[in-house]
C-alpha positions as CSV (number, residue, x, y, z in Angstrom):
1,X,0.0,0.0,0.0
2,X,1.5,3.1,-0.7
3,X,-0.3,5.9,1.7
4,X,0.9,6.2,5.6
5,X,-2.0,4.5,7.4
6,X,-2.0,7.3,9.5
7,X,-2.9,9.9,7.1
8,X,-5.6,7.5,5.1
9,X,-7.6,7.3,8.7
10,X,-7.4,11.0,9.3
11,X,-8.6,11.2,6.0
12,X,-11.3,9.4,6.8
13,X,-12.3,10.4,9.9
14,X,-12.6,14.1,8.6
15,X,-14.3,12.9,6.2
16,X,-16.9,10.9,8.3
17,X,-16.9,14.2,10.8
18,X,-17.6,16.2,7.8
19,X,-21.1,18.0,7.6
20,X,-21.5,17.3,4.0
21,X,-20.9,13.6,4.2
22,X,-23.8,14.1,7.1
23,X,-25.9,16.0,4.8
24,X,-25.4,13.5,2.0
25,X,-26.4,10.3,4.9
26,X,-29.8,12.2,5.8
27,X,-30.4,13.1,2.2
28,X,-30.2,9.8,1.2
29,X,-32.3,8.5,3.9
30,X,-34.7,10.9,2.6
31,X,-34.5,9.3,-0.7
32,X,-34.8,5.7,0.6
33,X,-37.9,6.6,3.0
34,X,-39.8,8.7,-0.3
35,X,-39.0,6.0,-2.6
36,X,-40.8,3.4,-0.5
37,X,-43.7,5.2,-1.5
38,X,-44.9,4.2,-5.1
39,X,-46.9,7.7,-5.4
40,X,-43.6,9.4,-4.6
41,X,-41.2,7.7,-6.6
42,X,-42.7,9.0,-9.8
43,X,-42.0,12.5,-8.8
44,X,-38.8,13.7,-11.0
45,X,-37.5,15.7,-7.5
46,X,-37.5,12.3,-5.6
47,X,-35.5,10.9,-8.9
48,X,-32.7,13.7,-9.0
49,X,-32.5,13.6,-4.9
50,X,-31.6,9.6,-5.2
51,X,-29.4,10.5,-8.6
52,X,-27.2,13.1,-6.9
53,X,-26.8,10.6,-3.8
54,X,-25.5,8.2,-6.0
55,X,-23.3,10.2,-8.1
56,X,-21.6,11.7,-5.0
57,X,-21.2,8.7,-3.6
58,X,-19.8,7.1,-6.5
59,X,-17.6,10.6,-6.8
60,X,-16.2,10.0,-3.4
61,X,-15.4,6.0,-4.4
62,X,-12.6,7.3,-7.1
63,X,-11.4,9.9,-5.3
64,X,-10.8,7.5,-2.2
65,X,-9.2,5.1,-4.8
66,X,-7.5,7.9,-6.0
67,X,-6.0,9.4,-2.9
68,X,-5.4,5.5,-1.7
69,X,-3.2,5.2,-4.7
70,X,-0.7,8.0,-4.7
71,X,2.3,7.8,-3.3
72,X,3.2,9.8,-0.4
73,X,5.6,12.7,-0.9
């Protein structure tokens, strides 16, 4: 592995600590809860909350991979 353990969990713990990784869990929850509904889910607002969810999410994957991957100056 090429990044200091050390730096990878600080990383992540600022990360997890971070408001907009809070925002994005309750928005998400949002999304799951109004989904669950099958008079909701056709609304196009519930459909861009659950794409943006899963976008960032997916945008925070390759930057993890990313940042995992680089070798430490």
């Amino acid at each position: 592995m090429y990044v200091d353990d050390d730096h990878f969990k600080g990383y992540l713990a600022g990360l997890a600590d971070s408001d907009l990784f809070g925002s994005l869990a309750i928005a998400c929850l949002i999304g799951l809860l109004c989904g669950l509904n099958p008079r909701l889910w056709h609304m196009a607002w519930l459909r861009v909350l659950i794409l943006g969810c899963l976008a960032t999410v997916v945008a925070l994957h390759v930057v993890g991979t990313y940042y995992m991957n680089t070798r430490v100056a």
